[in-house]
Backbone as a printed PyTorch tensor [residue, N CA C, xyz], in Angstrom:
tensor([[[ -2.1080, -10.3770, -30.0390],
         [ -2.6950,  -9.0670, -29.8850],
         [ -3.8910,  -9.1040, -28.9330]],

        [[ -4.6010, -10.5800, -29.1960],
         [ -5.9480, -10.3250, -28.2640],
         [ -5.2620, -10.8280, -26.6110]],

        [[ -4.3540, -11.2120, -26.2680],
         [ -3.7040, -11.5870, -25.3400],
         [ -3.3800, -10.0390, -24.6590]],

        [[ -2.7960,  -9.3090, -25.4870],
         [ -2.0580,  -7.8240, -24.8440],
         [ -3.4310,  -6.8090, -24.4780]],

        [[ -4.4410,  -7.1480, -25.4460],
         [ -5.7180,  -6.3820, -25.1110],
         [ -6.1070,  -6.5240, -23.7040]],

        [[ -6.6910,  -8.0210, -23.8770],
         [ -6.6820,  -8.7920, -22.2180],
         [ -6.2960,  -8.1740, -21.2540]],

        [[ -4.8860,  -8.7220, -21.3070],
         [ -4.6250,  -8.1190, -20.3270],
         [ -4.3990,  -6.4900, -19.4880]],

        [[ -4.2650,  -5.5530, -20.8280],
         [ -4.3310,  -4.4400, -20.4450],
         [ -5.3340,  -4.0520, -19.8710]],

        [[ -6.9930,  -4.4900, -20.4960],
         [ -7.9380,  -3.9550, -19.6070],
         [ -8.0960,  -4.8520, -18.2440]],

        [[ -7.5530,  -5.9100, -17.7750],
         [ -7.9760,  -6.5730, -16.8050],
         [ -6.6800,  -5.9560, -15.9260]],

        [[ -5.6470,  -5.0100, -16.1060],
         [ -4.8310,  -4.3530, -14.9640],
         [ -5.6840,  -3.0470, -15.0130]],

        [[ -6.3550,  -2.4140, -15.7970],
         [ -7.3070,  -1.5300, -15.9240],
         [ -8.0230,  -1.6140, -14.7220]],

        [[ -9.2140,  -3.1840, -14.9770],
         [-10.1570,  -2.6960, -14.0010],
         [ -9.9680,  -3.0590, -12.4680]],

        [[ -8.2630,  -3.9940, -12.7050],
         [ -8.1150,  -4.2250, -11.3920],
         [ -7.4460,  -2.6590, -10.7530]],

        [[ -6.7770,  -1.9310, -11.2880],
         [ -6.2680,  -0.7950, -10.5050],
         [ -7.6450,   0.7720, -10.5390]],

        [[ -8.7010,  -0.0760, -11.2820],
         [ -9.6760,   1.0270, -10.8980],
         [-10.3850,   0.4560,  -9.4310]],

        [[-10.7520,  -0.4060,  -9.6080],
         [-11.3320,  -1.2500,  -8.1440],
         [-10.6560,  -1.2540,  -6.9010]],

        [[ -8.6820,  -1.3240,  -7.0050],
         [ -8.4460,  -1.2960,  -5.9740],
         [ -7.5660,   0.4210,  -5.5930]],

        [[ -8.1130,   1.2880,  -6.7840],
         [ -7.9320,   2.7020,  -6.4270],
         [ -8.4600,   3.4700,  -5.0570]],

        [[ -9.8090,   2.6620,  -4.7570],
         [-10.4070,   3.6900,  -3.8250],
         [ -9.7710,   3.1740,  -2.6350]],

        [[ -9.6420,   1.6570,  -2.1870],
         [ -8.8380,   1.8210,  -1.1790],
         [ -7.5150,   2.0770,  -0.8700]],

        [[ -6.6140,   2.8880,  -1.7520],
         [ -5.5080,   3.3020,  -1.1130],
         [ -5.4580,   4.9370,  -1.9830]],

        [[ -7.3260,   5.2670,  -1.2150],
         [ -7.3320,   6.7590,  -1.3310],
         [ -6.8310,   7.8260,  -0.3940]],

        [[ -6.5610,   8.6080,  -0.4770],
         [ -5.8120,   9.3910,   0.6030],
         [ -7.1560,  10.2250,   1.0530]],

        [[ -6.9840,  11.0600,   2.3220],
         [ -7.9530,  11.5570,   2.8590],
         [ -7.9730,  13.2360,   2.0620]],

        [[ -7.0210,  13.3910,   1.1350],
         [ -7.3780,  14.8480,   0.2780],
         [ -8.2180,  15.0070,  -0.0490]],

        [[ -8.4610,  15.9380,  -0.8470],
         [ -9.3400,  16.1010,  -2.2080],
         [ -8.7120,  16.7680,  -3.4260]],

        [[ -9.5280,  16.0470,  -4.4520],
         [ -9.3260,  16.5080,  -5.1760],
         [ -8.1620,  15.5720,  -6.2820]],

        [[ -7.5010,  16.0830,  -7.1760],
         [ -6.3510,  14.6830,  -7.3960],
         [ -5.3230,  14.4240,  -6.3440]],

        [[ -5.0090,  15.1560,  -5.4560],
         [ -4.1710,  14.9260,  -4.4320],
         [ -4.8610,  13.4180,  -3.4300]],

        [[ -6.0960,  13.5610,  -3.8490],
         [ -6.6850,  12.2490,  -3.0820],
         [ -5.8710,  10.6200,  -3.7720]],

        [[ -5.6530,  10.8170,  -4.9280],
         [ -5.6570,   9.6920,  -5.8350],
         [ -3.7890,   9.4820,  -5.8420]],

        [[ -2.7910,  10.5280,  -5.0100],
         [ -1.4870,  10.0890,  -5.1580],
         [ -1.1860,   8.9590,  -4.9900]],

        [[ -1.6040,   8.3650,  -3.9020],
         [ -1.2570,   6.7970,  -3.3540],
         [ -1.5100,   5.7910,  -4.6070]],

        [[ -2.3880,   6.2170,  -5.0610],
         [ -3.1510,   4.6460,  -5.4670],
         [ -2.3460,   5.0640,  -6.8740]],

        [[ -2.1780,   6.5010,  -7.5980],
         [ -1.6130,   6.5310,  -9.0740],
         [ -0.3140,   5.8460,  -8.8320]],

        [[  0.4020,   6.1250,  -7.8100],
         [  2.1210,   5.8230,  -7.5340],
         [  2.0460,   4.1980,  -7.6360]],

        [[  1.0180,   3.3590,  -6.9410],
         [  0.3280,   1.8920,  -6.5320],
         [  0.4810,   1.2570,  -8.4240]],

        [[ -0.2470,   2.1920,  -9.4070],
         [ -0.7110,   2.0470, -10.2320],
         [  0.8720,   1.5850, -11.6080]],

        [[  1.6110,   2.9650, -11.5340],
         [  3.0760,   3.4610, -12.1460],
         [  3.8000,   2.4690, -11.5530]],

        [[  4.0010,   2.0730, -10.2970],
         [  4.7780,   0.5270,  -9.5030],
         [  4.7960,  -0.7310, -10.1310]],

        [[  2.5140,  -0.8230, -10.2670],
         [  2.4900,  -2.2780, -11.2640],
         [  3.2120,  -2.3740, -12.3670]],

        [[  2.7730,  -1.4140, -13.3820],
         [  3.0480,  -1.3010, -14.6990],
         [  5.0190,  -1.4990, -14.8580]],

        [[  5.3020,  -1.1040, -14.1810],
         [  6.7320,  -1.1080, -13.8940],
         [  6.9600,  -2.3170, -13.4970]],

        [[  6.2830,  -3.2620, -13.0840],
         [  6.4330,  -4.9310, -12.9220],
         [  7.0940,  -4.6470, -11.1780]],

        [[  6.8730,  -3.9560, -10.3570],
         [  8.1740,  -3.4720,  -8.7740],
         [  7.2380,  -4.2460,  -8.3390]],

        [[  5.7970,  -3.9250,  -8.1460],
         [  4.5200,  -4.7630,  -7.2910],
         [  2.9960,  -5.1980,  -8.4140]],

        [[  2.1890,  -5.6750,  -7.4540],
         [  1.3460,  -5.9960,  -7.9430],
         [ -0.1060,  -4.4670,  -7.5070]],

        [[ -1.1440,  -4.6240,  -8.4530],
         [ -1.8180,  -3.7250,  -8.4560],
         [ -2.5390,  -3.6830,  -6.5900]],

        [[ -2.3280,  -4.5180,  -5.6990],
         [ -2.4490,  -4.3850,  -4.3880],
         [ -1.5590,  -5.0330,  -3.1980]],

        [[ -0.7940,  -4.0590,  -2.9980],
         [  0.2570,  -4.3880,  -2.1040],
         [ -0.1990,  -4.2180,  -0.3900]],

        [[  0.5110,  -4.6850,  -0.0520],
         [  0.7370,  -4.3750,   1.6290],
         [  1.3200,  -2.8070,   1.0180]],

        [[  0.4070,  -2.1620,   2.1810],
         [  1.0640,  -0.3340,   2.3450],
         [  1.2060,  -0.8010,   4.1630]],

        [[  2.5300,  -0.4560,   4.2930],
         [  3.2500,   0.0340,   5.8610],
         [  3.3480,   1.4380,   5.6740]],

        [[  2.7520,   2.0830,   6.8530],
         [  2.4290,   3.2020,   7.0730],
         [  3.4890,   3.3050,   8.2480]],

        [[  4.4980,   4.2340,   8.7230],
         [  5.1660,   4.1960,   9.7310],
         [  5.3050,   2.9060,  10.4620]],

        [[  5.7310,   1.9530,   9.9920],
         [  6.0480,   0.5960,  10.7200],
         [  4.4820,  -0.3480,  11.1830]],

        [[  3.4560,   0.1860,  10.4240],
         [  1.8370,  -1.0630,  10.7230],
         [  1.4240,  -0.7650,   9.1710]],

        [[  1.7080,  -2.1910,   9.1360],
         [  0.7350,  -3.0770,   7.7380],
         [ -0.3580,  -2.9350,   7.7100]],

        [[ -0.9040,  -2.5840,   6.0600],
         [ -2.3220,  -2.5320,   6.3850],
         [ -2.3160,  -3.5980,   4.4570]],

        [[ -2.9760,  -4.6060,   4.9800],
         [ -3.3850,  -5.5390,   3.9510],
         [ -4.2340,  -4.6470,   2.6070]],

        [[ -4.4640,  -5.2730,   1.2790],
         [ -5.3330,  -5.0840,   0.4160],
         [ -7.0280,  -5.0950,   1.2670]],

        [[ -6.7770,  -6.4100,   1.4680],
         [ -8.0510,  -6.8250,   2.1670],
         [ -8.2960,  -6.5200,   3.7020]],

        [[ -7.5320,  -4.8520,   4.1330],
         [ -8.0960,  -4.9180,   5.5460],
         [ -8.8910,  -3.7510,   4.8990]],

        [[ -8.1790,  -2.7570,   3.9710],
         [ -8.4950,  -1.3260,   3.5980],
         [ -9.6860,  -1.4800,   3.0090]],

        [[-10.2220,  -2.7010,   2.7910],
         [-11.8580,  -2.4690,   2.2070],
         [-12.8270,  -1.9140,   3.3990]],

        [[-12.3840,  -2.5020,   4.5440],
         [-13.4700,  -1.6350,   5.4840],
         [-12.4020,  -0.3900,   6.4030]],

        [[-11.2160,  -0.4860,   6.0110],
         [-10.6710,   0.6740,   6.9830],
         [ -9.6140,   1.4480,   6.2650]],

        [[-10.2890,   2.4310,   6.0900],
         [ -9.3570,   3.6010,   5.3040],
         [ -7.9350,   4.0090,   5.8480]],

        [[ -6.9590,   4.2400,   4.9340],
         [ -5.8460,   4.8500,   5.3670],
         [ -6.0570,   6.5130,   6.2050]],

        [[ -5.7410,   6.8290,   7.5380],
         [ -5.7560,   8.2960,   7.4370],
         [ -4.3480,   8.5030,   7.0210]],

        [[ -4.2040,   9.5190,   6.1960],
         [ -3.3460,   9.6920,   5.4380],
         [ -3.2580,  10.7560,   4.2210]],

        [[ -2.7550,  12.2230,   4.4400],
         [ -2.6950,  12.9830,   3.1450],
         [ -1.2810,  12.7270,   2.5840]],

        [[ -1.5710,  13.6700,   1.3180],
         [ -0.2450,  13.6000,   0.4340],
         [  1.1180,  14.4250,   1.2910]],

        [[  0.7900,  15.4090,   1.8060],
         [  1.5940,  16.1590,   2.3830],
         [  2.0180,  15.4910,   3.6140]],

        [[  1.6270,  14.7080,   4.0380],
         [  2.1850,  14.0490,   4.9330],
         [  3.4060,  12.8590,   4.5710]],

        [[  3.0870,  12.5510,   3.1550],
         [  4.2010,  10.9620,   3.0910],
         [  5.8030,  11.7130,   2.4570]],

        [[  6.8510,  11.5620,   3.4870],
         [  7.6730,  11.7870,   3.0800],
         [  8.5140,  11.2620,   1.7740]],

        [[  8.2740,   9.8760,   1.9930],
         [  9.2900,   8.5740,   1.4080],
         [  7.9280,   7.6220,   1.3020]],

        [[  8.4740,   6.9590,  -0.1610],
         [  7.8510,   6.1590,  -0.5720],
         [  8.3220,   4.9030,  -1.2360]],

        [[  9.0290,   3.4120,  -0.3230],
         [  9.5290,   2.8700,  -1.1570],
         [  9.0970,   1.6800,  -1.5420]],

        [[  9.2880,   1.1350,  -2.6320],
         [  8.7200,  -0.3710,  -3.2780],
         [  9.8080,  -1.8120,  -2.9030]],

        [[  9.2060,  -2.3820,  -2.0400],
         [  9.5260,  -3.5120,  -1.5470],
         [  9.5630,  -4.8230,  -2.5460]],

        [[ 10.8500,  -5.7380,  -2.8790],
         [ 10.4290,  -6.7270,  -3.9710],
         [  9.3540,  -7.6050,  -3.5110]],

        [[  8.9570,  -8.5560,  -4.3390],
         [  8.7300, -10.2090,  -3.8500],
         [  9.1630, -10.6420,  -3.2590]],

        [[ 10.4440, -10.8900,  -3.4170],
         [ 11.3370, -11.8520,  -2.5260],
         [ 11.4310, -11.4020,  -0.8810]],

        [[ 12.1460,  -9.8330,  -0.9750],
         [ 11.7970,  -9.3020,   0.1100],
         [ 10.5810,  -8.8440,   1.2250]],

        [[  9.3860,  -8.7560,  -0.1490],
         [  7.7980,  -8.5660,   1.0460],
         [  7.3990, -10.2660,   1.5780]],

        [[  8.0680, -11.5850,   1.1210],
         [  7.7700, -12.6070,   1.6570],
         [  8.4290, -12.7850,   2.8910]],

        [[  9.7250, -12.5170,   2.7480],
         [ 10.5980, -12.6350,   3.6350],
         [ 10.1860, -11.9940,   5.1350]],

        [[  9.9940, -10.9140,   4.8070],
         [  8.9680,  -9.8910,   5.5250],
         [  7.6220, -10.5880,   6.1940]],

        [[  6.9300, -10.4920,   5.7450],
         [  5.0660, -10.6060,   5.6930],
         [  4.6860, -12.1780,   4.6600]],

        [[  5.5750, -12.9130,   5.1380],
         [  4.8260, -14.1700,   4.7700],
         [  4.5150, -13.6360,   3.5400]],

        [[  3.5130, -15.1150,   2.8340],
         [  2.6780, -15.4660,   1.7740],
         [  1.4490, -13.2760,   1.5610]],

        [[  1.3620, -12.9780,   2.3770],
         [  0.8360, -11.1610,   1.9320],
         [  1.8050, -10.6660,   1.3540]],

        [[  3.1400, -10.9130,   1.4580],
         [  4.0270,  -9.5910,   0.7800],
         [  4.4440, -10.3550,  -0.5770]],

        [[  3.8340, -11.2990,  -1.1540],
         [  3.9280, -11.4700,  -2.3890],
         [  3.3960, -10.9540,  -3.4290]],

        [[  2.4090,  -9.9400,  -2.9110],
         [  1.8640,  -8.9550,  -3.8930],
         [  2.6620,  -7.6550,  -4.0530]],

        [[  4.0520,  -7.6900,  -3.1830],
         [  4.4920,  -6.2800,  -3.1650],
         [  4.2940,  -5.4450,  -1.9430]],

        [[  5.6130,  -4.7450,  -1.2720],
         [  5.2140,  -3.9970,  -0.0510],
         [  5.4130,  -2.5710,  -0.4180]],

        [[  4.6470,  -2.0060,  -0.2770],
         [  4.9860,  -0.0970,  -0.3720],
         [  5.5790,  -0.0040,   1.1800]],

        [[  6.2040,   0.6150,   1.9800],
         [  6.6800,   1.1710,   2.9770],
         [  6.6740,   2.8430,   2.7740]],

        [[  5.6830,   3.2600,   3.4850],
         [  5.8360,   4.7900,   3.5330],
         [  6.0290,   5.1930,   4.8470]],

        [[  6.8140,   6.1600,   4.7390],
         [  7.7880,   7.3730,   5.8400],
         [  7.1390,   8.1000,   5.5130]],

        [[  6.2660,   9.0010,   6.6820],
         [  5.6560,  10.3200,   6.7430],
         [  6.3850,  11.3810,   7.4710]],

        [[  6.3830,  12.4180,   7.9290],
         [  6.7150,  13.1950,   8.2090],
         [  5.9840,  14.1040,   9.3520]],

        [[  5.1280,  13.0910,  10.1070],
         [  4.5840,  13.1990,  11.4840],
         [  5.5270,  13.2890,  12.3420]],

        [[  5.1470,  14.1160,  13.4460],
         [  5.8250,  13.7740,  14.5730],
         [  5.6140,  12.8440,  15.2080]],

        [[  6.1800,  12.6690,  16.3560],
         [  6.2730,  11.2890,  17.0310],
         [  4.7290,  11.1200,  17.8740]],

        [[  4.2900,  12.0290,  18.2060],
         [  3.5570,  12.6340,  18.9690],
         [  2.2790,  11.9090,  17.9820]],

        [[  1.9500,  12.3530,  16.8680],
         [  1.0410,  12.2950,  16.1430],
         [  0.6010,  10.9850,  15.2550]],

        [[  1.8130,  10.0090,  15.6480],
         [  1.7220,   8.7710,  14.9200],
         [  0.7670,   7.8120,  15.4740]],

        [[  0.5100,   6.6190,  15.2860],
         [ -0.6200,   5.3320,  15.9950],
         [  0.5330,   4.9360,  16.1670]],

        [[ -0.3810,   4.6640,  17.4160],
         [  0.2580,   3.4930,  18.5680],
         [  0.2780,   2.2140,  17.9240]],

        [[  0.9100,   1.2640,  17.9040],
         [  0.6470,  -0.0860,  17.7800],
         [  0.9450,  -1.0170,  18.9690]],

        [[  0.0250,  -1.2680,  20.0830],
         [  0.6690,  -1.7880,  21.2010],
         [  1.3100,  -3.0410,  20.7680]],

        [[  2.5690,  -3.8440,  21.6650],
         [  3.1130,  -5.0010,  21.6370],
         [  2.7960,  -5.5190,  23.1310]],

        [[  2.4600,  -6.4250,  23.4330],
         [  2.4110,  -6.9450,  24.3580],
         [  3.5300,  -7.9900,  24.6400]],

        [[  3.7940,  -8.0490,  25.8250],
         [  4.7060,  -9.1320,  25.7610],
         [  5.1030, -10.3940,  26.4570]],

        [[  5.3860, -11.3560,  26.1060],
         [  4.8010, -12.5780,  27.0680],
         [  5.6570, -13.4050,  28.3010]],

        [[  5.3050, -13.2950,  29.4170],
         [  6.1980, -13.5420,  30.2290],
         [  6.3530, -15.2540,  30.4400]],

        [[  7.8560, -15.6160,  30.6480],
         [  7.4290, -16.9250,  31.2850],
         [  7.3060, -17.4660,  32.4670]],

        [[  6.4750, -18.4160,  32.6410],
         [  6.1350, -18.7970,  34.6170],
         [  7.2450, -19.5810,  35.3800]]])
C-alpha cells in the first residue's frame, strides 16, 4: 500500500512540474490540453510523463521546452498520436524512450516552421 501511495504522488508531482512545459499558448483550461492528454497517455502506461512532442515533423525534447515554449493552440492540433518505446527509439535514439507524441495541426503550409536541411556535397 505504501508502495502504490509512492508512487502515485511521485507521477503527481512529476506531471505537475512537467505540465507547464507542454503548455499551450491559450488560456484558460484550453491552455492545459497538451499536457492533460501528456498526463491520461502516462497513466495509460502509452508514454512516460515527458515525451518527445513532434510538432509537424520537428522534435522538441522534454529538456529543450524548459527554455522554449511550444507555439501552439488547441484549435490548431488536428491529430494527436502516441508513439511506443520500441518505436520512439527506433525513431529518436535513446530520447524516444520516454515516448513520442506526434501532432498534426491543421496549419497551412504557409504558416508552418521552417526546419532548414542542409545538405552535404562531396569533393
Amino acid at each position: 500500500m505504501i508502495k502504490f501511495i509512492t508512487t502515485t504522488l511521485l507521477l503527481a508531482t512529476v506531471s505537475v512540474f512537467s505540465q507547464s512545459r507542454y503548455e499551450l499558448s491559450d488560456e484558460g483550461n484550453d491552455k492545459f490540453y497538451l499536457s492533460d492528454s501528456i498526463v491520461n497517455l502516462a497513466k495509460a502506461g502509452k508514454i512516460t510523463a515527458q515525451p518527445i512532442v513532434v510538432v509537424d515533423g520537428i522534435p522538441h525534447r522534454f529538456q529543450d521546452l524548459e527554455k522554449e515554449k511550444l507555439v501552439l493552440s488547441k484549435i490548431e492540433i488536428a491529430k494527436i498520436i502516441a508513439i511506443d518505446k520500441q518505436k520512439g527509439i527506433s525513431i529518436y535514439g535513446n530520447y524516444g524512450e520516454a515516448g513520442v507524441l506526434i501532432i498534426t495541426t491543421n496549419r497551412s503550409s504557409y504558416h508552418k516552421p521552417v526546419q532548414e536541411v542542409k545538405e552535404m556535397k562531396e569533393n
